[in-house]
C-alpha positions as CSV (number, residue, x, y, z in Angstrom):
1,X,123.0,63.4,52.2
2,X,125.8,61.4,51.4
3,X,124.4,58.1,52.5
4,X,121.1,59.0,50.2
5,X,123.4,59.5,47.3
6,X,125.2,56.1,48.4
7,X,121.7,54.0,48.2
8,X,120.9,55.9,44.5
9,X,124.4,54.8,43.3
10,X,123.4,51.4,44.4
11,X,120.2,51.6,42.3
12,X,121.9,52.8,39.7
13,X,123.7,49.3,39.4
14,X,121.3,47.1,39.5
15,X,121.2,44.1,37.4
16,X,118.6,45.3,34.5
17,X,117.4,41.6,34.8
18,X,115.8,42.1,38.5
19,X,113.9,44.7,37.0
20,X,112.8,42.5,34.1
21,X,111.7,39.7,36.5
22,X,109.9,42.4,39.4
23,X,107.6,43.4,35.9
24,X,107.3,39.9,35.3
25,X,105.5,39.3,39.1
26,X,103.8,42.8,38.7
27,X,102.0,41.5,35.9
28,X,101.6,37.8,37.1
29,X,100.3,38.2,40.6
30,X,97.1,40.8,40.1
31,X,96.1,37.6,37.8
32,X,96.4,34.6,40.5
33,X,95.5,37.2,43.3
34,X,93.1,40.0,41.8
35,X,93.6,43.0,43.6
36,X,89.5,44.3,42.9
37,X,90.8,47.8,41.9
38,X,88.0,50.9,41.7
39,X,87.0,50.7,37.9
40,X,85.3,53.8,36.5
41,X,83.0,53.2,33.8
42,X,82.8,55.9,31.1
43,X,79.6,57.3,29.3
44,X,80.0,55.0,25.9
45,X,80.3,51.9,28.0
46,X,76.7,52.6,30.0
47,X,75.5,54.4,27.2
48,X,75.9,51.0,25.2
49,X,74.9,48.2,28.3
50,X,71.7,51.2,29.1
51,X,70.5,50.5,25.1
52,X,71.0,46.7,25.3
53,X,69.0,46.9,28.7
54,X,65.9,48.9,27.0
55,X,65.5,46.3,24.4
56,X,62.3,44.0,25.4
57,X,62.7,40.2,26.1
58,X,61.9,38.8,22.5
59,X,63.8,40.7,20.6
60,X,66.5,39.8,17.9
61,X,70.0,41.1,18.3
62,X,72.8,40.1,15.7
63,X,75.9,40.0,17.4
64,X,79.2,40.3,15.4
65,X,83.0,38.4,15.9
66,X,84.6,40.2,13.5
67,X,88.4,40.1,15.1
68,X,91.2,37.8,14.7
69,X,92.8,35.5,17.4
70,X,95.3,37.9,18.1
71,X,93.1,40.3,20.1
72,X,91.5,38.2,22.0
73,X,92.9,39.7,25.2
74,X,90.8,42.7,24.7
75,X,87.9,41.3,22.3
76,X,86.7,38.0,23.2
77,X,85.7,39.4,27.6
78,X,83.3,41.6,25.2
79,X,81.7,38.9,23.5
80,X,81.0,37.4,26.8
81,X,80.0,40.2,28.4
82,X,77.2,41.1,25.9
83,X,76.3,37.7,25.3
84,X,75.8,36.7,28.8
85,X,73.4,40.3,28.8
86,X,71.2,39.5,26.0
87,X,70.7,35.8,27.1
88,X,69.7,36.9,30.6
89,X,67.4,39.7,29.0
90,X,66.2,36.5,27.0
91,X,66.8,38.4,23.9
92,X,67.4,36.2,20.3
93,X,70.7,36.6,19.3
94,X,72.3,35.9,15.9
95,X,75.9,35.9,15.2
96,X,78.3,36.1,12.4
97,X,81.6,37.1,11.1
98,X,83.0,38.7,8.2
99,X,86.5,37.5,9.5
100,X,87.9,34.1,7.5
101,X,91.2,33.0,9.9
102,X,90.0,31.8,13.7
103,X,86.8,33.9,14.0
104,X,84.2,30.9,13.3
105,X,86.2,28.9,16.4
106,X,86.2,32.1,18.4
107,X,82.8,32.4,17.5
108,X,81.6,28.6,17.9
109,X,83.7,28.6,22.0
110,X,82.1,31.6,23.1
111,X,78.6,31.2,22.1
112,X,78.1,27.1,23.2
113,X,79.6,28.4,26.2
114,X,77.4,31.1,27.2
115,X,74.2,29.2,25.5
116,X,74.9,26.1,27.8
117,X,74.9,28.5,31.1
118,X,71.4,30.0,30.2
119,X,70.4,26.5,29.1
120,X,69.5,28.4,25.3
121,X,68.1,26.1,22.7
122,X,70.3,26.2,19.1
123,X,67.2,27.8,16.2
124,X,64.8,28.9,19.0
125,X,67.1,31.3,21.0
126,X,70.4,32.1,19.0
127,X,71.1,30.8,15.2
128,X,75.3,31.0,14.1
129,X,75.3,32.2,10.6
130,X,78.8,31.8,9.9
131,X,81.4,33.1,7.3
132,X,80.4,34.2,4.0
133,X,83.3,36.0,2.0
134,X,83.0,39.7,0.8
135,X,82.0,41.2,3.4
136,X,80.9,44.6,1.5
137,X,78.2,42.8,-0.2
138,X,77.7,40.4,2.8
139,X,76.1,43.3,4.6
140,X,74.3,45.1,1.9
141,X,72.4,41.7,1.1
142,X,71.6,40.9,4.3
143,X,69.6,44.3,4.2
144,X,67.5,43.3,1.2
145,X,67.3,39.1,2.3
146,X,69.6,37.4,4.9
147,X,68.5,34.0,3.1
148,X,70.2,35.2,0.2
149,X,73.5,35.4,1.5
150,X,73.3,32.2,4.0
151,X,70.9,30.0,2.7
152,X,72.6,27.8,5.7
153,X,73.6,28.2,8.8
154,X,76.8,27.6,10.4
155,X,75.6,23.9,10.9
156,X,74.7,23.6,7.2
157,X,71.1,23.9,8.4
158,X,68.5,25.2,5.7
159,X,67.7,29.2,7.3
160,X,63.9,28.1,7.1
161,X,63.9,25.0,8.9
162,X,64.9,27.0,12.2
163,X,62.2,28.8,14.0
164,X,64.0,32.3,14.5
165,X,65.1,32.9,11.3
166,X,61.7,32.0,10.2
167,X,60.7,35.8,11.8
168,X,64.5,37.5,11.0
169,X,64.6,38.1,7.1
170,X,66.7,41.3,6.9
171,X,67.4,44.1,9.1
172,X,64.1,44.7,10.1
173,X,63.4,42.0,11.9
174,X,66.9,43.0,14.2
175,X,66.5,45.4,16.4
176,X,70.6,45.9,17.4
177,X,73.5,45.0,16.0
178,X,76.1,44.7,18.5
179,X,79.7,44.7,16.7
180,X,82.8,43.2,18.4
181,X,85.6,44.3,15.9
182,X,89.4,44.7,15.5
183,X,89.5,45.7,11.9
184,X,88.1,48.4,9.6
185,X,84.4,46.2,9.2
186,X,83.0,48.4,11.9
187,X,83.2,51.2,9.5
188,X,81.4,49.7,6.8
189,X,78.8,48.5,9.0
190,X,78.3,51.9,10.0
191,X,78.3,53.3,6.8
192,X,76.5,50.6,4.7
193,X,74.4,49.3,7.3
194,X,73.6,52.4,9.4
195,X,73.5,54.7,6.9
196,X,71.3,53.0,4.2
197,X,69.2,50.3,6.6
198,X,69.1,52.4,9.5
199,X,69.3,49.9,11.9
200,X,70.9,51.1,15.8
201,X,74.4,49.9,16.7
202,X,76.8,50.1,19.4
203,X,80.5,48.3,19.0
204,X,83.2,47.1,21.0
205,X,86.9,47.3,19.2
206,X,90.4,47.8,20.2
207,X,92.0,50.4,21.7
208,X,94.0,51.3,18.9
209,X,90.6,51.7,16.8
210,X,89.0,53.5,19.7
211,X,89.6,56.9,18.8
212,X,88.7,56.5,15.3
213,X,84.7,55.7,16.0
214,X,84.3,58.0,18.5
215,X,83.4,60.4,15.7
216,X,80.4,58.0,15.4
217,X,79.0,58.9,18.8
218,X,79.1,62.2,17.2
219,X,77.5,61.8,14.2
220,X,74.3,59.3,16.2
221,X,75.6,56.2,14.0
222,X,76.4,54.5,17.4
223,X,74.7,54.6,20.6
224,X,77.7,53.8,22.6
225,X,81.3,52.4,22.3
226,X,83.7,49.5,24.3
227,X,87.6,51.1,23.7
228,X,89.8,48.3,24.2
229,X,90.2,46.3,27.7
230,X,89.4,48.8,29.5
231,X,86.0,49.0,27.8
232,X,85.9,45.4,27.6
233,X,86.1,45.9,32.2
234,X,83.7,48.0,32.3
235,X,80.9,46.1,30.7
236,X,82.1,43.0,32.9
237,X,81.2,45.2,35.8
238,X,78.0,46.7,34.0
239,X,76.8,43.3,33.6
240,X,77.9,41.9,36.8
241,X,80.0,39.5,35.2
242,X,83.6,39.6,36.2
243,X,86.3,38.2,34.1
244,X,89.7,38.4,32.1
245,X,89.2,42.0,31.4
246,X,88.8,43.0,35.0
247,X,91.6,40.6,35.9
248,X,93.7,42.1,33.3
249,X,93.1,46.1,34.5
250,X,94.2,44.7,37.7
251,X,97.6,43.9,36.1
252,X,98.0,46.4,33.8
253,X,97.6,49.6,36.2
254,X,100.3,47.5,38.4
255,X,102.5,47.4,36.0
256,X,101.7,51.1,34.7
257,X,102.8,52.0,38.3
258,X,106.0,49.4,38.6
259,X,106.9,51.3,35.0
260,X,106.3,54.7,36.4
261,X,108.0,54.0,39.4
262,X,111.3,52.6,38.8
263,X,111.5,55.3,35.2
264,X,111.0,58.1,38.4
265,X,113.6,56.2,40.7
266,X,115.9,55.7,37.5
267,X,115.9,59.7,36.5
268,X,116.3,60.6,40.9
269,X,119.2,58.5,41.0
270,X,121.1,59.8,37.5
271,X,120.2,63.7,38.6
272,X,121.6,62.8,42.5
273,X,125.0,61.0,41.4
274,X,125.4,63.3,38.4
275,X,125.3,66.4,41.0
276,X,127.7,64.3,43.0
277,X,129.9,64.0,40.2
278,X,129.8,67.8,39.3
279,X,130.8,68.5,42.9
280,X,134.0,66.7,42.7
């Protein structure tokens, strides 16, 4: 007994900065070495990749970047994720983004990227509308003529010089919008798009905003829902296509663990030397 108190008392001392630096390789190593961990994938997540799957090869999909840099972490793997879907499904996919700071880059990387491993043709298979500011009306003119509100394209191409938008004029010529969103947009897509245009939706956001538009599962606004990284994993694994958001489950349930661990060991060794103590 008195040599397990002895080894807690030692614990007890232990340079905080150890600690700092075992968290720091907890996090690191699962990302140079991934671990493959077992990854459950909830109901929203399939519910979501099982509508995307049901669409037929032809049809249009406008897919949304409306976050900022600073969530990449858990948005941009999404982006990927459903892009690399619909381009294998050989689906027509238009993007945009009511976002002004670092979304039209975001945007720009991700879609060239994927486009160039499907070998996708820029105005036949995908079009990049772009920014257009006020996003409230943005979305509500986009339901009546999409021409309207981006006469050009991203590219400062006239709309009706490239042959997909030549068949997309509003909201019923798409057949999904799939949202990627960090910010309050989602909910005015819902409830200006959704509501008035009735056009089906599913979204990806953060796992702050995660909770929040689970009420529109409820209500039938959205077929299904990405929460955060973890959502962002699942539809990686859904879609066979593993990447920073599997990598980065992998660290964070190691570092979860390493947390919960030395918190346990921290509270065993105050209780065991603070008994000692009482003793004397």
């Amino acid at each position: 007994m008195n040599s397990f108190l002895k080894i807690f008392s030692l614990l007890k001392g232990i340079d905080r900065r150890y600690i700092f630096l075992l968290i720091g390789v907890a996090v690191i190593m699962p990302l140079i070495f991934p671990l493959g961990l077992p990854l459950g994938v909830t109901q929203p997540s399939l519910d979501l990749y099982d509508k995307v799957e049901s669409l037929k090869e032809g049809s249009v999909v406008l897919l949304t970047f409306d976050y900022y840099p600073s969530t990449l972490p858990e948005t941009e793997p999404m982006s990927y994720a459903a892009l690399r879907q619909l381009f294998r499904k050989n689906i027509k996919v238009v993007t945009v983004t009511t976002i002004p700071l670092g979304a039209l880059s975001v945007m720009e990387n991700v879609v060239k990227n994927v486009a160039r491993e499907y070998d996708k043709k820029y105005g036949t298979d995908y079009v990049n509308l772009g920014f257009k500011y006020g996003y409230q009306a943005v979305l509500l003119g986009m339901g009546r003529r999409i021409e309207d509100i981006f006469p050009m394209d991203a590219y400062n191409n006239k709309l009706e010089t490239l042959p997909l938008m030549q068949r997309v004029k509003n909201y019923k010529d798409i057949d999904f919008i799939f949202i990627v969103s960090d910010n309050a947009t989602v909910d005015y897509w819902v409830s200006l798009v959704n509501a008035q245009f009735g056009t089906p939706m599913g979204a990806g956001v953060t796992a702050v905003m995660a909770p929040k538009c689970y009420s529109y599962l409820q209500t039938r606004q959205m077929v299904g829902l990405l929460g955060g990284m973890k959502g962002a994993a699942e539809y990686e694994k859904l879609t066979s296509n593993p990447g920073r958001a599997m990598l980065g489950m992998d660290s964070q349930s190691i570092i979860h663990f390493a947390i919960i661990f030395f918190v346990v060991l921290g509270n065993l060794g105050y209780f065991a030397t603070r008994k000692k103590e009482v003793s004397k």
